[in-house]
N, C-alpha and C positions, 0 to 999 in steps of 0.2 A: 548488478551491473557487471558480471564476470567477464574481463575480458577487456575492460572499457577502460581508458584515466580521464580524468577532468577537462584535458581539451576534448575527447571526443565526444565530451556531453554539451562543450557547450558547443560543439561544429554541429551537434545536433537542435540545438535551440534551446535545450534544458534551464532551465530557470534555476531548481532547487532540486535537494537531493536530499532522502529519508534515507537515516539508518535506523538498525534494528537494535532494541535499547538489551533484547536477552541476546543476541551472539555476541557483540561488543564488549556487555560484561563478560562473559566466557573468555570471550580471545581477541584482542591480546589481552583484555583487562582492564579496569578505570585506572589503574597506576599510572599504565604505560603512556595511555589517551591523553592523562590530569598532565605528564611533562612535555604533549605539544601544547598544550590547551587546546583541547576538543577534537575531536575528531577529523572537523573540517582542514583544519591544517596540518592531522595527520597525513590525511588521502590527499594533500595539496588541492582544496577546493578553497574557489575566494566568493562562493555562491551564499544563500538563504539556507539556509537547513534546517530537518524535521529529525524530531524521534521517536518512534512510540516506545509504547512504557512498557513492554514486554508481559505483559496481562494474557494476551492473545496465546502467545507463545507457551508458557506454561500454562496458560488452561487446557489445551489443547495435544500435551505430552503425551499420544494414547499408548505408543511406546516407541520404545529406545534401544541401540545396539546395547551390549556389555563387552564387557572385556574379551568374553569370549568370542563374538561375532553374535551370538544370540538374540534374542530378542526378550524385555520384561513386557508386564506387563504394566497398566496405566499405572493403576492402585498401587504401583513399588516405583513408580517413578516421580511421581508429584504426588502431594497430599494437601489439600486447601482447604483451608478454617478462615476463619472472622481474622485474625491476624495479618494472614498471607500465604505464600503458595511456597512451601518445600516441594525442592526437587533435586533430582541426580543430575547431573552434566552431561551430555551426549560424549561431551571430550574425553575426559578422563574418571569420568562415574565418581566424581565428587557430591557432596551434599551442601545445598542451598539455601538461601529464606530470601526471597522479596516479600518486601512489604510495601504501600502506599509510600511510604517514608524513603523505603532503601529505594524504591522506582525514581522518587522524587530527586534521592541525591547522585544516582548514578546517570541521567539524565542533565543533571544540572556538570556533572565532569563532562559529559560527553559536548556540550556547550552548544545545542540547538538552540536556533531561533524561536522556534515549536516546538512544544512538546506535547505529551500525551498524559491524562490524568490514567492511574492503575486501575484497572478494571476486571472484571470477570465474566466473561460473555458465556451467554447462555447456547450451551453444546444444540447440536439438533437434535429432535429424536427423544427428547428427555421429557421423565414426567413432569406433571403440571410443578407440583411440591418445589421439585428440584430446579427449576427453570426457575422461580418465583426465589427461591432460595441463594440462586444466584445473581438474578435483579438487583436482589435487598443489599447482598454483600457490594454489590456495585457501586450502590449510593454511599454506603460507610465507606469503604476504597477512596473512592472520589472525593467525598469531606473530609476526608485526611489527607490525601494527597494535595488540597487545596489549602488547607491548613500549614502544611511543610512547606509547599510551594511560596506561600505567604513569605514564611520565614527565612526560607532559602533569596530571597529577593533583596533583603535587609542589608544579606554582605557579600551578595555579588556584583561584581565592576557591570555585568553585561546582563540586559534585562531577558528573560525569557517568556514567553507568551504560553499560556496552559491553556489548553484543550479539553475540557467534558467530555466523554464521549459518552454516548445517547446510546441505551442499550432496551430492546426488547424486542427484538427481531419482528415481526409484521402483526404483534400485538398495539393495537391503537393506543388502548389505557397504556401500557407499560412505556412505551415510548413515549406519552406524553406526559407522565409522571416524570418519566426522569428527565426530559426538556425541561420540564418547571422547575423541577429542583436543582440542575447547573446554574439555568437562568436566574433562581434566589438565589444561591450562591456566589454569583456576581464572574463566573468564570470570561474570561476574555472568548475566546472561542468553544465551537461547538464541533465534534466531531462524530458521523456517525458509524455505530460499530456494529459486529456481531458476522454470524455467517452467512446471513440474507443478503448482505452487501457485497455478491460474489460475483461467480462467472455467470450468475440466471438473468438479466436484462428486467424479466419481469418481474423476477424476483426480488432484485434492487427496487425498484420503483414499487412495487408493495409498501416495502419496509418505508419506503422515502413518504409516501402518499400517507403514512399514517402522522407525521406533523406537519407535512407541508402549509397546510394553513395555518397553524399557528408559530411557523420559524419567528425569530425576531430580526428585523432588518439590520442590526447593527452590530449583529455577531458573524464571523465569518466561519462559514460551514466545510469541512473538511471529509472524505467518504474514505474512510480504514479499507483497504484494499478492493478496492472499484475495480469488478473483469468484467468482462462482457464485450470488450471489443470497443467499435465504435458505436453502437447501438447502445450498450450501458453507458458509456459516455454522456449521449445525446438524452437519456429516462433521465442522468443522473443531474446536470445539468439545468433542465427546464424542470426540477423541481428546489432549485438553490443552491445546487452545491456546488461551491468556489474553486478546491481546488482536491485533489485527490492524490493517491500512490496504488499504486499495484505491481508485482515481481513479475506475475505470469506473462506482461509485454517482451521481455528478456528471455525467460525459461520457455516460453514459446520457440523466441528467435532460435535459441541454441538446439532446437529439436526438429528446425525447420519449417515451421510457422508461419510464415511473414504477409505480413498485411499488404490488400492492396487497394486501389483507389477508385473510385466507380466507373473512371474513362479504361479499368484494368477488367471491367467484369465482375468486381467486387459487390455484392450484393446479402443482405441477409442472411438468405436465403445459405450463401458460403462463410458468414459470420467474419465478410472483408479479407478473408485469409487464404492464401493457398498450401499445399505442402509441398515443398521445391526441393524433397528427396523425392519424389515420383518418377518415375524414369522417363516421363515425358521432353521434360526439362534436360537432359542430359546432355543435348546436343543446341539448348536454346541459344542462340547468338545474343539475344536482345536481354538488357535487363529484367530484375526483376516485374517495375513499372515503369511505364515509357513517359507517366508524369512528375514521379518523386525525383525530388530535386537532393536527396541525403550522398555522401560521398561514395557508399557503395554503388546506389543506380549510375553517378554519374560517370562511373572507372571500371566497373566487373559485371559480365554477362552472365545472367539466371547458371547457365550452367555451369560457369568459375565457380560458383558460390554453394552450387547444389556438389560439386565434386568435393570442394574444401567438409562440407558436413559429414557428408557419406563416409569420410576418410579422418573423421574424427579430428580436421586439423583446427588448431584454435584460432585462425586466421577467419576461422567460418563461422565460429563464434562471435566473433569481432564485427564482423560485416554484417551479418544478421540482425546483431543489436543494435548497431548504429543506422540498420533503415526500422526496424520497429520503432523505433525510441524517434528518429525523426517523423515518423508516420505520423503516432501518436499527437506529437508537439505543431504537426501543418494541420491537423485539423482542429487543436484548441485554439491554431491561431484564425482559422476559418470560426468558427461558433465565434470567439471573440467579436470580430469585424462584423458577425451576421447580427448580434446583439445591437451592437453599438450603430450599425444603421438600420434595426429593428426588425431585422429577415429574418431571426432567429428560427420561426415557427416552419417558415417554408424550407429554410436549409434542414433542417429536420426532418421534415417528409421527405425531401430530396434523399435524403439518406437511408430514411428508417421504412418505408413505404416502398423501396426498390422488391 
């Protein structure tokens, strides 16, 4: 959310705000975080808060600058065993060790409402062995981190809610092995993880369709970095899941992205979005959408906002994210209301059938 503070998340309708449990340890560090208590009254937020455990992040290290400006490669920057995951720091090329344990206690500094059990998701592209290898470790991760989690609960003032996160990318078995085993485990929530859960629409809803029959009603379901627009939204949604995060709504905005609404021409078919560096827009008088109601539409014309990016200013940054992030939040308030007086299915098609 660069660019953004705490009022303009909630002038955008934001509810709750995820931090990221590996750059936080990096910088400024659990020291700095433990003397606000948490995070959240670092960044001045009086919201819900999430963390994830930072599993994703060094699994995922494929490489790294160096000091020199260079690049390593994967195998010299993280190494991961049954233990935990060593790794170098992007910062200052220091060496690391999470574990289930360290996840559990740097999570509980950072003082989310939510958090994330440590995990190991399986890379794509990888042999059967290796994928199956990284499963297994998931479930030991998980029974540990539920295990500390346990303990960490004993003698903290502030209760924190733990997450499973459900791994086997659009294998049926695998994802329903490790459903049942959070589910024995007694984990409060459920979250689903891996890289299937991305920007592919269909590919989310794969991954989702392999337990959607057997979710249990009484865990609340959480989707580790949901892209896809408003079309993964809608897959991800009418197969159970409560509540999600994603970056790329933001990293979008700041590269020109910005979402628009169906009365805008938004369709599929454009994945809701236009790109408003196009020089079409240059001379646009009119907002980006002539229905969103976020601070940007209601104050700066497409082309104020297409000149602020072109030119690199962070002003354009700023307005970008605050109509993405409000996009997003008018139509989880639309599916909401479509639920609750049972339209769900048809708003849906309204959308996803354009």
């Amino acid at each position: 959310m660069r660019a953004l503070d705490p009022i303009d998340l909630k002038n955008t309708h934001s509810q709750a705000v995820l931090a990221n449990t590996y750059h936080l340890y990096l910088s400024p560090g659990t020291e700095v975080i433990e003397q606000f208590g948490g995070f959240a009254p670092f960044m001045g937020w009086d919201g819900p808060t999430i963390t994830d455990s930072g599993g994703y992040q060094v699994s995922f290290l494929w490489e790294q600058k160096n000091m020199t400006g260079g690049f390593t490669e994967r195998s010299k920057s993280v190494k991961i065993t049954d233990e935990g995951a060593t790794f170098k720091s992007h910062i200052d090329g220091t060496k690391h060790l999470i574990t289930p344990e360290k996840s559990m206690e740097i999570q509980a500094v950072l003082g989310a409402d939510i958090i994330m059990a440590f995990d190991h998701p399986i890379a794509a592209g990888i042999s059967e062995r290796k994928a199956r290898e990284s499963f297994n470790r998931t479930l030991k991760w998980e029974e540990r981190s539920f295990v500390h989690w346990e303990k960490l609960q004993k003698v903290r003032d502030n209760y924190q809610v733990l997450f499973g996160v459900i791994q086997g990318e659009t294998d049926i078995e695998l994802r329903k092995q490790s459903l049942n085993f959070l589910v024995s485990m007694g984990f409060p929530g459920l979250a689903m993880g891996g890289e299937s859960i991305g920007s592919d629409p269909k590919l989310t809803a794969a991954a989702l369709d392999t337990i959607v029959d057997v979710l249990p009603d009484n865990k609340p379901l959480h989707a580790l970095g949901l892209g896809g627009g408003p079309e993964g939204i809608f897959e991800a949604v009418s197969r159970g899941v409560d509540t999600f995060d994603n970056t790329s709504v933001t990293r979008m905005a700041r590269t020109g992205l910005l979402f628009i609404h169906p009365e805008d021409g938004g369709s599929v078919e454009s994945k809701y979005r236009l790109d408003i560096k196009k020089t079409k827009f240059k001379t646009t008088t009119a907002p980006i959408s002539s229905v969103c109601e976020c601070y940007t539409c209601r104050h700066f014309s497409a082309a104020y906002v297409r000149h602020l990016l072109v030119n690199s200013e962070i002003l354009g940054a700023r307005l970008a994210s605050i109509h993405n992030i409000f996009y997003i939040n008018s139509v989880m308030s639309l599916i909401r209301e479509a639920i609750a007086n049972g339209r769900f299915n048809q708003l849906k098609n309204d959308w996803c059938l354009r």
